[in-house]
MILO-47729 format. One line per field, with one value per residue: residue in one letter; z, x, y of N, C-alpha, C in turn. Coordinates in pm, 1 decimal, decimal comma, always signed. Atoms other than C-alpha are relative to their C-alpha. Layout:
% residues N
resn <- c(A | ...)
n.c3 <- c(Z | ...)
n.c1 <- c(X | ...)
n.c2 <- c(Y | ...)
ca.c3 <- c(Z | ...)
ca.c1 <- c(X | ...)
ca.c2 <- c(Y | ...)
c.c3 <- c(Z | ...)
c.c1 <- c(X | ...)
c.c2 <- c(Y | ...)
***
This chain:
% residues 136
resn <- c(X | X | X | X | X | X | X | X | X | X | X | X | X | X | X | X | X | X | X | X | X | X | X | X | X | X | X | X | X | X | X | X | X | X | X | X | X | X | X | X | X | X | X | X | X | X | X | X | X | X | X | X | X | X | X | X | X | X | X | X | X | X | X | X | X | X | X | X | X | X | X | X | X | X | X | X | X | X | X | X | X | X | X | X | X | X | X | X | X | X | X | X | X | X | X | X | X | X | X | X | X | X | X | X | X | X | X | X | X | X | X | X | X | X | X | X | X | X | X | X | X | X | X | X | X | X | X | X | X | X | X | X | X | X | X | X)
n.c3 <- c(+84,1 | +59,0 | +1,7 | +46,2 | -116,4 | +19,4 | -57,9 | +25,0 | +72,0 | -71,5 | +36,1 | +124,9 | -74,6 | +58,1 | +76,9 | -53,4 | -9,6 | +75,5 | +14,1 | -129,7 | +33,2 | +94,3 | -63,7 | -67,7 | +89,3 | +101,8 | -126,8 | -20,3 | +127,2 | -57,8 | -129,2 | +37,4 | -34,8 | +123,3 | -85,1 | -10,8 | +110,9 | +77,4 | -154,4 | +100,4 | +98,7 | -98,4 | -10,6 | +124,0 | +151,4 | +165,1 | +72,4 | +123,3 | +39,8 | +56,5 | -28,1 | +108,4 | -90,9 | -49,2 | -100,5 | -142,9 | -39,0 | -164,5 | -81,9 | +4,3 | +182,4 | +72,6 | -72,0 | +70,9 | +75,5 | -79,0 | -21,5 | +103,2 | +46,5 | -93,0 | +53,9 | +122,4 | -12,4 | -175,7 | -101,3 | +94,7 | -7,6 | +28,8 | -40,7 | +67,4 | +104,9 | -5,7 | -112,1 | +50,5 | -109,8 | +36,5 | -76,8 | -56,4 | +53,4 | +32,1 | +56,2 | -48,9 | +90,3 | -117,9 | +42,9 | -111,6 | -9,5 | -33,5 | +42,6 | +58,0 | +23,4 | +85,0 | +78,3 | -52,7 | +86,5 | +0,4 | +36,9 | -63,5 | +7,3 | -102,3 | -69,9 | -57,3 | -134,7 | -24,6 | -160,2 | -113,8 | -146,9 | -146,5 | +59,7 | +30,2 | +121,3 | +32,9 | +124,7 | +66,0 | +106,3 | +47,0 | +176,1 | +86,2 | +42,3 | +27,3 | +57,4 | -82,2 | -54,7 | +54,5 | -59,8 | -40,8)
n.c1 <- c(-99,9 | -57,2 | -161,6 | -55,4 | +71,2 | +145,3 | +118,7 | +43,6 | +107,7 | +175,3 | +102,5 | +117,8 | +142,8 | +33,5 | +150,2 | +118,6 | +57,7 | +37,5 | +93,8 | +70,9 | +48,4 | +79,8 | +149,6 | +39,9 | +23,3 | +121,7 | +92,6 | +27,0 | +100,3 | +189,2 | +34,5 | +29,8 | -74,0 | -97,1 | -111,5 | -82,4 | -67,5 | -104,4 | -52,5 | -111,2 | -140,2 | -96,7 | +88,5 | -29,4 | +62,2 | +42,0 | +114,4 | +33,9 | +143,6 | -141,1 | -116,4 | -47,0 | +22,4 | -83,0 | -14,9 | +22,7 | -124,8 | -0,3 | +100,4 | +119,5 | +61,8 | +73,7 | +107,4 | +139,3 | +29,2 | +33,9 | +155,0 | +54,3 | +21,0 | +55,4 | +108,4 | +80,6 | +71,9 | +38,8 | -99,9 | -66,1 | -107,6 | -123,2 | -66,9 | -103,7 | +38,4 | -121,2 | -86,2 | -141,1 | -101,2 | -147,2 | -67,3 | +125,0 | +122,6 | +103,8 | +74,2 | +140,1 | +89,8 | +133,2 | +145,9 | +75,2 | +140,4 | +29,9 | +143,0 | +23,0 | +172,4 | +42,0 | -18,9 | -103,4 | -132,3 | -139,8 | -157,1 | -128,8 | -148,4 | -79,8 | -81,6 | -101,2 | +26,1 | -156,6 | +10,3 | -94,1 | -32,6 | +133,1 | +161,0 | +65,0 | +29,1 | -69,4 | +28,4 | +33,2 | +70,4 | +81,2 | +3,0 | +138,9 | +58,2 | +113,8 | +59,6 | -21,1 | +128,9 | +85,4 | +86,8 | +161,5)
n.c2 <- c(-61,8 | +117,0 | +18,3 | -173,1 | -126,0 | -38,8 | +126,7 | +157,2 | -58,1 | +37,3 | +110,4 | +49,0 | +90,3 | +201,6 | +32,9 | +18,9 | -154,3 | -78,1 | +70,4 | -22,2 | -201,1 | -39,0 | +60,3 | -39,1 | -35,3 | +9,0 | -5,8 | -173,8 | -80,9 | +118,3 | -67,4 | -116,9 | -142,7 | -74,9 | +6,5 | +129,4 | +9,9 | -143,6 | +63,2 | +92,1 | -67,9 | -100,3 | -141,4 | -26,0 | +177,8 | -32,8 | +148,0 | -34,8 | +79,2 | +35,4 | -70,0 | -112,0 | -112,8 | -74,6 | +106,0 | -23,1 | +0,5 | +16,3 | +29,6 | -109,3 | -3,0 | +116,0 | +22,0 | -66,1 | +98,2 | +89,5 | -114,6 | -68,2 | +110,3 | +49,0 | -72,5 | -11,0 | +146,2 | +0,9 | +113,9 | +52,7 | +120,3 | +10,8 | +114,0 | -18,6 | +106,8 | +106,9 | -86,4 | +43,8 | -53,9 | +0,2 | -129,6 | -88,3 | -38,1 | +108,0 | -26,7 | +155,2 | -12,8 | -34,6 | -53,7 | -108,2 | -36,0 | -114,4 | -28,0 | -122,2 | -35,2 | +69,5 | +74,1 | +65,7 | -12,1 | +122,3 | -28,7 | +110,8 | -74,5 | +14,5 | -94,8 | -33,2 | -42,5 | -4,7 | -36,7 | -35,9 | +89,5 | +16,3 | +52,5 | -127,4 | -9,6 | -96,6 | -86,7 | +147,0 | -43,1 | +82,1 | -22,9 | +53,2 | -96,3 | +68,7 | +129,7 | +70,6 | -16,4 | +27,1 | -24,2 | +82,8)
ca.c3 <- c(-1460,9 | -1715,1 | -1761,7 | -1914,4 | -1693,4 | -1891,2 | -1735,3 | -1784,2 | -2039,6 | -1956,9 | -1984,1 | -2305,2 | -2104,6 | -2178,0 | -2462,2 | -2182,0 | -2025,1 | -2311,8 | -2385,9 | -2007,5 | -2110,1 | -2392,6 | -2215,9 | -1971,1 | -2273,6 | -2453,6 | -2062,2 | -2034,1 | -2415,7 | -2317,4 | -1998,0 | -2190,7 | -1925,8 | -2072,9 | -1699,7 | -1688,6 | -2044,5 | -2076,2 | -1678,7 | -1956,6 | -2127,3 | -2013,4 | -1939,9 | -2280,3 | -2492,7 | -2853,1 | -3001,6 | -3345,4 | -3444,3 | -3730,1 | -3778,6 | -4076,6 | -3819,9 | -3662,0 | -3349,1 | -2955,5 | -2759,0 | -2367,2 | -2144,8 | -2128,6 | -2567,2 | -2557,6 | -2253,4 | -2480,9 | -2717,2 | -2570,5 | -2423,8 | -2738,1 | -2886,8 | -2602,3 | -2643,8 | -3009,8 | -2952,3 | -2728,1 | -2673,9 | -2842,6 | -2829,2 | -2856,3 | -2928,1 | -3012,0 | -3246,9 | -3246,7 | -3051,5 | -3196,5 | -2975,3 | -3004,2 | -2726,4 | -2626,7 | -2869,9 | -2974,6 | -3236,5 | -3222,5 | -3509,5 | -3350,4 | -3406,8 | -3277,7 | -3268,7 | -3269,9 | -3202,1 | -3340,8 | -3260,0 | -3393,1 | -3661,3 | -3613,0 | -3754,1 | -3794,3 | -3775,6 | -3818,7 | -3816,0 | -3629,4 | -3371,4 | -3265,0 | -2930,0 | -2795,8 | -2369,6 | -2140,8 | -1882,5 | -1580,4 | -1821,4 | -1955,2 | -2296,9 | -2471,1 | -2836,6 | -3024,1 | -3360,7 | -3511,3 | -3903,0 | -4094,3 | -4363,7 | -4539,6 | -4709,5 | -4339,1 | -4243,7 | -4249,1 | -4152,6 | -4047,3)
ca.c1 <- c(-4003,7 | -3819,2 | -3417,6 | -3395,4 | -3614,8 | -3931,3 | -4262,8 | -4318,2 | -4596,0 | -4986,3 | -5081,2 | -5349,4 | -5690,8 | -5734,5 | -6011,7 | -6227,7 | -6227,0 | -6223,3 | -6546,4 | -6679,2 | -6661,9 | -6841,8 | -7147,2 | -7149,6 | -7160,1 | -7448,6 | -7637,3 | -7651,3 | -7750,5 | -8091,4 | -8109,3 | -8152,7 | -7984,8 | -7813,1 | -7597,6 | -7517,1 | -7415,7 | -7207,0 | -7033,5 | -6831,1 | -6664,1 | -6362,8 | -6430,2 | -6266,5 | -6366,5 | -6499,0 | -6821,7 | -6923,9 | -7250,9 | -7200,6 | -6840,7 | -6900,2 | -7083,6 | -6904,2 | -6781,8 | -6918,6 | -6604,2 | -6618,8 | -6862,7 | -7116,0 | -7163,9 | -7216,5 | -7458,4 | -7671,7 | -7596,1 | -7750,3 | -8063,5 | -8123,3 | -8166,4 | -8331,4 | -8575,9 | -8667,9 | -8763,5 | -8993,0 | -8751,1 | -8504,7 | -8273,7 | -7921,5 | -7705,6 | -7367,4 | -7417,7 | -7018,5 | -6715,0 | -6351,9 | -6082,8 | -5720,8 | -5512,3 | -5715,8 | -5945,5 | -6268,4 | -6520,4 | -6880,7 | -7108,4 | -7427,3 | -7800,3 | -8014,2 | -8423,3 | -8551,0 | -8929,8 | -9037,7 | -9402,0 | -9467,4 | -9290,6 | -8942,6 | -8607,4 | -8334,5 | -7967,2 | -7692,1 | -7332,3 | -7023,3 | -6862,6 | -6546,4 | -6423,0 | -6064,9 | -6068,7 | -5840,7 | -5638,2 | -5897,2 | -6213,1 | -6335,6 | -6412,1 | -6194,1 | -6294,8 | -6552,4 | -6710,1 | -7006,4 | -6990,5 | -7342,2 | -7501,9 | -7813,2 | -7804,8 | -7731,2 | -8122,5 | -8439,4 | -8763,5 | -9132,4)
ca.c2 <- c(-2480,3 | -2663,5 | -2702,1 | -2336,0 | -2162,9 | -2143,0 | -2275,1 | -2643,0 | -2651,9 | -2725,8 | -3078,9 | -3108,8 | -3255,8 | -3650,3 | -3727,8 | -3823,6 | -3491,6 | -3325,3 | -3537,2 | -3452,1 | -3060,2 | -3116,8 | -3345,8 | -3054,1 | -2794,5 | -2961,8 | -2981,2 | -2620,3 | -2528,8 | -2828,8 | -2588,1 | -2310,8 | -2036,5 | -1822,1 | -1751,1 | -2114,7 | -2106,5 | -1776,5 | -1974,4 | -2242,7 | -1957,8 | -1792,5 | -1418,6 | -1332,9 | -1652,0 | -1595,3 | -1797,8 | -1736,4 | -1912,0 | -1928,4 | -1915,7 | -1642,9 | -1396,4 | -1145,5 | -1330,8 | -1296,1 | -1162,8 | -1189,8 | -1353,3 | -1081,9 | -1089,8 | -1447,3 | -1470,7 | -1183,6 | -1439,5 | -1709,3 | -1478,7 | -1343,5 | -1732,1 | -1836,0 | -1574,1 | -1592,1 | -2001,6 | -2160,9 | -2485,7 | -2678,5 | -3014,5 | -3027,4 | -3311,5 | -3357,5 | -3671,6 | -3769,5 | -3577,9 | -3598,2 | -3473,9 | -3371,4 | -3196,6 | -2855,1 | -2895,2 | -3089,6 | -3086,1 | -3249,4 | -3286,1 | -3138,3 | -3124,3 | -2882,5 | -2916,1 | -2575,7 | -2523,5 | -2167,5 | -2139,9 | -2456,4 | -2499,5 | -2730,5 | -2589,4 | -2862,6 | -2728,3 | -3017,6 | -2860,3 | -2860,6 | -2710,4 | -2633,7 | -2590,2 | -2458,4 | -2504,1 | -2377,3 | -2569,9 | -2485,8 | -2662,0 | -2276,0 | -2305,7 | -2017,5 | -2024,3 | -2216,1 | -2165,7 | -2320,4 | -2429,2 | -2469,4 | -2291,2 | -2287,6 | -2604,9 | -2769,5 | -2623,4 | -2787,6 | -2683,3 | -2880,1)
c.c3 <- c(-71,2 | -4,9 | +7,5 | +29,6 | -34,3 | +63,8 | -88,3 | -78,2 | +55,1 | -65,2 | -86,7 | +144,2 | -111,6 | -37,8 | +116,3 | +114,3 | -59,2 | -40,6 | +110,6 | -37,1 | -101,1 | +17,5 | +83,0 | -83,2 | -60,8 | +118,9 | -3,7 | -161,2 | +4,8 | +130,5 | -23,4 | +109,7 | -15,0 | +136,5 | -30,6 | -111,5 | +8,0 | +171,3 | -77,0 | -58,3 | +81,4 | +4,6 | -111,2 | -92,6 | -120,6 | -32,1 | -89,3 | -62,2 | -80,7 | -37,8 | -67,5 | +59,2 | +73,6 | +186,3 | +121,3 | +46,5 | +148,0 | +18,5 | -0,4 | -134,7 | +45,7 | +122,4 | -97,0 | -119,6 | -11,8 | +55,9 | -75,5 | -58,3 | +72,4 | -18,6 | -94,3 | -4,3 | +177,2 | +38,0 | -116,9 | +62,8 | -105,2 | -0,4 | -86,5 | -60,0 | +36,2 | +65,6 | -36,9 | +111,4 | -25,4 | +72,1 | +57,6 | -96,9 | -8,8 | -51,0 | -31,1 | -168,6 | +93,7 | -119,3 | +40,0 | -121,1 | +26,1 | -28,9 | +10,5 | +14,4 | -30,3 | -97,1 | +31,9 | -134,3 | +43,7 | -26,6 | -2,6 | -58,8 | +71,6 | +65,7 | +70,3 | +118,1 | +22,2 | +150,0 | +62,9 | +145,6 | +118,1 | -60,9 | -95,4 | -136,5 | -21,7 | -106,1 | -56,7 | -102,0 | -61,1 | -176,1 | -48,1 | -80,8 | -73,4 | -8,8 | +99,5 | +90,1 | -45,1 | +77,7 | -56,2 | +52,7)
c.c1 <- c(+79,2 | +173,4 | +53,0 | -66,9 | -128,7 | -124,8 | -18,3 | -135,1 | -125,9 | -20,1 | -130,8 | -91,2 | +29,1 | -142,3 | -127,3 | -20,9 | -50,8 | -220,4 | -140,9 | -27,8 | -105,4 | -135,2 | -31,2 | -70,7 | -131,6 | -110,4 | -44,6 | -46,7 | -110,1 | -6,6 | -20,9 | -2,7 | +86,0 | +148,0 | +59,9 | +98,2 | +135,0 | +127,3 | +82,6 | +45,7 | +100,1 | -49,3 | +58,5 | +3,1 | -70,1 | -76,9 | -58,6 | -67,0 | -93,1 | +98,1 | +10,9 | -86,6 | +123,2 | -23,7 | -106,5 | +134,6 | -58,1 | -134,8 | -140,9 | -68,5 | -77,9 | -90,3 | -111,0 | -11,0 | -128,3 | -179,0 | -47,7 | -61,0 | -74,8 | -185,6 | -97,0 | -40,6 | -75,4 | +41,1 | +96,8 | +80,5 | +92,0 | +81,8 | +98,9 | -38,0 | +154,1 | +92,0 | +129,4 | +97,6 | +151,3 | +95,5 | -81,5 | -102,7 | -96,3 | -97,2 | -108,4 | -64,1 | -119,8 | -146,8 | -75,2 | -178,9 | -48,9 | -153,6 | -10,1 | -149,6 | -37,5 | +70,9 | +169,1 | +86,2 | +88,2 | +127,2 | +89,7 | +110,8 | +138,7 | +75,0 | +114,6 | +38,7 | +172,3 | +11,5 | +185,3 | +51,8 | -88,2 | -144,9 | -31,7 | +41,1 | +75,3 | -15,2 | -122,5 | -115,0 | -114,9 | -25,4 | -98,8 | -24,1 | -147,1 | -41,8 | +19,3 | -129,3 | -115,7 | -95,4 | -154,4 | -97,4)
c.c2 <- c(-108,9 | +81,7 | +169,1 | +87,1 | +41,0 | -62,3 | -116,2 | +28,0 | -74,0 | -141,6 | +12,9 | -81,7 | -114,0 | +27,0 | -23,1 | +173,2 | +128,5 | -36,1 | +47,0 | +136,0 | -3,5 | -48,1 | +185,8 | +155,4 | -16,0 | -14,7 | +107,1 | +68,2 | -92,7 | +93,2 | +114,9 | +143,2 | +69,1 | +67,3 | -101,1 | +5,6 | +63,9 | -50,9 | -106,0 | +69,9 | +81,5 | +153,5 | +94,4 | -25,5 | +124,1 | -142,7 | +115,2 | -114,2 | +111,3 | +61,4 | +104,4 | +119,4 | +44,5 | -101,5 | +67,8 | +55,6 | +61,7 | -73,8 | +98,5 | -2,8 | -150,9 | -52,7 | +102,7 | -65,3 | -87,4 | +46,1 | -26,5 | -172,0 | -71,7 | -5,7 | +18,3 | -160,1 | -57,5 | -108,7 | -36,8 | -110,2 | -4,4 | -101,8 | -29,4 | -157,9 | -94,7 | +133,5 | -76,4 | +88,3 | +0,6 | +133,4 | +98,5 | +0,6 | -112,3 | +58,0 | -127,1 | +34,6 | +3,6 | -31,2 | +99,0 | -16,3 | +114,9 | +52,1 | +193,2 | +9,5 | -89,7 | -60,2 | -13,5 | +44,9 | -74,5 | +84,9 | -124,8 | +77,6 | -88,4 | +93,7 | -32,8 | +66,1 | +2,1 | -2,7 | +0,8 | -81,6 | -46,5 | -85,1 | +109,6 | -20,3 | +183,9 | +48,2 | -125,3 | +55,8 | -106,3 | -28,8 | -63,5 | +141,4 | -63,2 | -122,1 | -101,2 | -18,5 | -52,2 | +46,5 | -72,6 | +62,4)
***
């Protein structure tokens, strides 16, 4: 409690934790389970990939998220490239390898990430559009 009776406010995570959430983040989308995954969001979080889709909202959307993406590829590599940080938030410039049967779709973007005191990712949007896709 502080002087005037309100709760003392939440310590911001240190860049290197923030950093640690986001290694453990890009572990679990290369592990492609969609429990593990939808287990880093809070149980009311919001992910919107991409951010101009209608969002995910709770745990349950963005594990059928996650499924569903799982499902329509038969692997992929994820890798945050660089990772900026500031207070609860942090945003990576990503890649993502996405084999399709064969043929390799390139996403590079970024995403945005808002976490919650306990670690639990709370909001996090992904920004790419066409001209960010390539395909081999």
């Amino acid at each position: 409690m502080t002087v005037s009776g309100a709760p003392a406010p939440t310590p911001s995570p240190s860049p290197a934790e923030l950093r640690a959430r986001v290694e453990g983040y890009v572990a679990a989308v290369n592990g492609r389970d969609p429990d593990a995954l939808a287990a880093l969001f809070a149980e009311d979080a919001l992910q919107a990939d991409p951010a101009s889709a209608p969002p995910n909202v709770g745990r349950d959307a963005i594990r059928a998220f996650f499924a569903a993406s799982i499902g329509a590829s038969r692997a992929w590599t994820f890798t945050a490239e660089r990772v900026h940080t500031c207070a609860d938030h942090a945003a990576i410039d990503f890649r993502i390898e996405i084999d399709l049967d064969g043929a390799v779709t390139t996403i590079a973007g970024i995403e945005v990430f808002t976490f919650e005191p306990g670690g639990l990712i709370r909001s996090v949007h992904a920004y790419w559009d066409d001209a960010d896709v390539a395909v081999s």
